[in-house]
N, CA, C and O of each residue as an XYZ file, in Angstrom:
260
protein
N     -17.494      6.767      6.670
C     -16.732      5.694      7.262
C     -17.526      4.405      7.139
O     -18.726      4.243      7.361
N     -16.997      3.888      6.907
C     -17.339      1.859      6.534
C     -16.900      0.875      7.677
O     -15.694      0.638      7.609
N     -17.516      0.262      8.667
C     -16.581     -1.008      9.537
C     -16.623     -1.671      8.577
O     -17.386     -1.500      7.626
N     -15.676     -2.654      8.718
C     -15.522     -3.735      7.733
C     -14.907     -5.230      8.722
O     -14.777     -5.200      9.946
N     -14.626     -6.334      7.928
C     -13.866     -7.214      8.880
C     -13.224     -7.990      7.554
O     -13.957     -8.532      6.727
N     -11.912     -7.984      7.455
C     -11.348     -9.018      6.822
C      -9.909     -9.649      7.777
O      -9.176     -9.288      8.698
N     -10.080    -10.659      6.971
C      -8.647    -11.895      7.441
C      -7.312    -11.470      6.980
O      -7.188    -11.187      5.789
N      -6.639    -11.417      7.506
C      -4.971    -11.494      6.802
C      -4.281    -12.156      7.653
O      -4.529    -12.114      8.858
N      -3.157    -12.975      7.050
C      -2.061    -13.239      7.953
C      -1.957    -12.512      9.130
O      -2.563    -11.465      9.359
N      -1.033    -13.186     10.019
C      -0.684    -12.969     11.113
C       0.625    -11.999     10.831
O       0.962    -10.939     11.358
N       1.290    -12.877      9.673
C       2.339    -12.454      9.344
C       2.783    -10.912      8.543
O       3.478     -9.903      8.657
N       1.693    -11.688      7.582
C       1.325     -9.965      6.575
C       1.127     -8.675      7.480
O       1.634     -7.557      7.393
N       0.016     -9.328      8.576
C      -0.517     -7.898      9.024
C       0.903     -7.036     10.189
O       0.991     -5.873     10.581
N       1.707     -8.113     10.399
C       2.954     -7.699     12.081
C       3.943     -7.357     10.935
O       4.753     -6.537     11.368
N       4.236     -7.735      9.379
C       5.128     -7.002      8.607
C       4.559     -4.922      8.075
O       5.152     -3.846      8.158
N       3.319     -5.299      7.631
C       2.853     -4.160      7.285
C       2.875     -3.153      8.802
O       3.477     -2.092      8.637
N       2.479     -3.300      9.776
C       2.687     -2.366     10.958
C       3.381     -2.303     11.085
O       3.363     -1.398     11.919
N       4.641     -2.621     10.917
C       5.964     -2.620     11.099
C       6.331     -1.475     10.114
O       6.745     -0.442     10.640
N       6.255     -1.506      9.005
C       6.142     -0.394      8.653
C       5.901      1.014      8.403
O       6.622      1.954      8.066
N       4.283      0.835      8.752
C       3.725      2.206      9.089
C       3.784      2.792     10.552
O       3.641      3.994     10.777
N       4.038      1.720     11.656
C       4.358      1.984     12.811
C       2.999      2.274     13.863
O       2.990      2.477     15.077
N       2.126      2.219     13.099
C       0.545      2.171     13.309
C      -0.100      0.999     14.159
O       0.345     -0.051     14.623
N      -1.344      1.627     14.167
C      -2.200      0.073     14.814
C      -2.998     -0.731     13.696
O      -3.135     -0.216     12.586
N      -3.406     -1.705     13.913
C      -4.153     -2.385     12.743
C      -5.179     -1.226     11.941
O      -4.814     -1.001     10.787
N      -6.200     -0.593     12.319
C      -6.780      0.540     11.133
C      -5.873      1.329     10.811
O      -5.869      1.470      9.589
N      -4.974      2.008     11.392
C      -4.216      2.585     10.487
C      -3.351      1.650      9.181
O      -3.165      2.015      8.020
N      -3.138      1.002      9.510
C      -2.434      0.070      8.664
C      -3.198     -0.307      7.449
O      -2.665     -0.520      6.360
N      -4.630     -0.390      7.713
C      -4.968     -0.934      6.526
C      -5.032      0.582      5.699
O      -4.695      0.728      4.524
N      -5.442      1.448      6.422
C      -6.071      2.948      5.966
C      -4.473      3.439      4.727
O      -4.425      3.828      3.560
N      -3.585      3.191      5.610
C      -2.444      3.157      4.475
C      -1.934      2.878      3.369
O      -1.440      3.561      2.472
N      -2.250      0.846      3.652
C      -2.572      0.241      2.656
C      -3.370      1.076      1.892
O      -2.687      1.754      1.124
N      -5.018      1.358      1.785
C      -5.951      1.762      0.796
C      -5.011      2.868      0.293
O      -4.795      2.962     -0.915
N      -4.524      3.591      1.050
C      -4.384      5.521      0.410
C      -3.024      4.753     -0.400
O      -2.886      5.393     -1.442
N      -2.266      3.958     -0.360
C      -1.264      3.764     -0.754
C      -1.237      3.183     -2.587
O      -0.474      3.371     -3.535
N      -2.595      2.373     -2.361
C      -3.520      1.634     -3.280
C      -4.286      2.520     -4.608
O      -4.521      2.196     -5.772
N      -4.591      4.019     -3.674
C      -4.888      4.864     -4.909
C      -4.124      5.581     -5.071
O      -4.588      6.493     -5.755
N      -2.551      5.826     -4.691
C      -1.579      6.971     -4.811
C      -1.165      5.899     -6.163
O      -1.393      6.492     -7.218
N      -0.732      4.777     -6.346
C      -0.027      4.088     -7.343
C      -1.273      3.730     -8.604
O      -0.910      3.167     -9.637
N      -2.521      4.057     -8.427
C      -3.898      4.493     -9.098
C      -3.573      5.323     -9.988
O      -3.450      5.212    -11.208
N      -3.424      6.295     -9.179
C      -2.900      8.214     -9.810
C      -2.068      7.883    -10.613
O      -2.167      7.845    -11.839
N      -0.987      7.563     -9.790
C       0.267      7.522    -10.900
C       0.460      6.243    -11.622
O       1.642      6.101    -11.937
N      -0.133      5.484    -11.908
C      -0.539      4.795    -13.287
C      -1.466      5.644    -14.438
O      -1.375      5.487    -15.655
N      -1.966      6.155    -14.054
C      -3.235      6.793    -14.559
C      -2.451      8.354    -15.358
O      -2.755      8.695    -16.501
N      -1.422      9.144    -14.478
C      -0.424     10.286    -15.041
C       0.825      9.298    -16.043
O       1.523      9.821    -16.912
N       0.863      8.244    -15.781
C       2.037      7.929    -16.440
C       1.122      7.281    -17.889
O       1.794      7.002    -18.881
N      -0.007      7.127    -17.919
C      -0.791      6.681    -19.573
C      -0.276      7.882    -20.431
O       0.209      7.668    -21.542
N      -0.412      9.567    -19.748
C      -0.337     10.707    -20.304
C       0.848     11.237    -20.644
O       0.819     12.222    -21.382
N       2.106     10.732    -20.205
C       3.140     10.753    -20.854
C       3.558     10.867    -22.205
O       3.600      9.891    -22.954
N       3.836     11.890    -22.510
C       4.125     12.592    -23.956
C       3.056     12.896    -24.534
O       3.218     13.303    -25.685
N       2.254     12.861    -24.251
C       0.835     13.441    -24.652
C       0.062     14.768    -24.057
O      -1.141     15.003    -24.163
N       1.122     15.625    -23.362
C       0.630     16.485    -22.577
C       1.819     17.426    -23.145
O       2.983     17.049    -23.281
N       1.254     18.904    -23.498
C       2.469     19.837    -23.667
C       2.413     20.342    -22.605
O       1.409     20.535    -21.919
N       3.609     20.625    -22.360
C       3.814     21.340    -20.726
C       4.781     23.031    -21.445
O       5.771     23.099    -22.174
N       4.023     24.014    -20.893
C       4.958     25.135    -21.444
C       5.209     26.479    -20.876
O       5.378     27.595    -21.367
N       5.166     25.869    -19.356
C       5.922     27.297    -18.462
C       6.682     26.963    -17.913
O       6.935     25.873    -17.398
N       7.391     28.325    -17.968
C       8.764     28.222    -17.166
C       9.083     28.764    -15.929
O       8.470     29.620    -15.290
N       9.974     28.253    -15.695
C       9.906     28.410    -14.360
C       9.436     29.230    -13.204
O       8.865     29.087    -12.122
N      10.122     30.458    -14.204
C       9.088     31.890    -13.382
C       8.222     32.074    -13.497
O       7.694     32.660    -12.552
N       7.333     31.745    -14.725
C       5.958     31.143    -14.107
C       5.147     30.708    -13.444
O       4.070     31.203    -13.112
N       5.787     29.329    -13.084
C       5.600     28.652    -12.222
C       5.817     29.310    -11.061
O       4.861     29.186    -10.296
N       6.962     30.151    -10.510
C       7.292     30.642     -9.361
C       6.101     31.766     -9.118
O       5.525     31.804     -8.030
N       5.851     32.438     -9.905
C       4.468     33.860    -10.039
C       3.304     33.029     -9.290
O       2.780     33.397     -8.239
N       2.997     31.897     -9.968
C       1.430     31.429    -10.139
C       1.448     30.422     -8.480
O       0.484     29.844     -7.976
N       2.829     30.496     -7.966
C       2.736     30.326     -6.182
C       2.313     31.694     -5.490
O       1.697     31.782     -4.428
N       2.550     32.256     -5.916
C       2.489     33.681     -5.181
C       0.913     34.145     -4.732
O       0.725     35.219     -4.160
């Protein structure tokens, strides 16, 4: 864990809680995780068509089991 201190709007920060429904650390903590979920999936979408994918379904259903 890191303290930190940054500035934001008044505005930014009472729209973003509004959202997550959180208190100010949660809010930012969201922000971040939110920050590397669209990371990931920039990062899976470079690999697009470049990946063979080749099980089927019941496969897939076995390899839960």
């Amino acid at each position: 864990m890191r303290k930190i201190t940054v500035e934001v709007s008044e505005r930014d920060l009472a729209s973003a809680q509004e959202l997550t429904g959180g208190g100010i650390t949660e809010t930012v903590r969201e922000g971040l995780r939110k920050l590397a979920s669209i990371q990931a999936q920039q990062r899976l979408l470079k690999l697009r068509g470049k990946v063979k994918f080749d099980l089927t379904l019941e496969e897939m259903r076995y390899d839960r089991e």
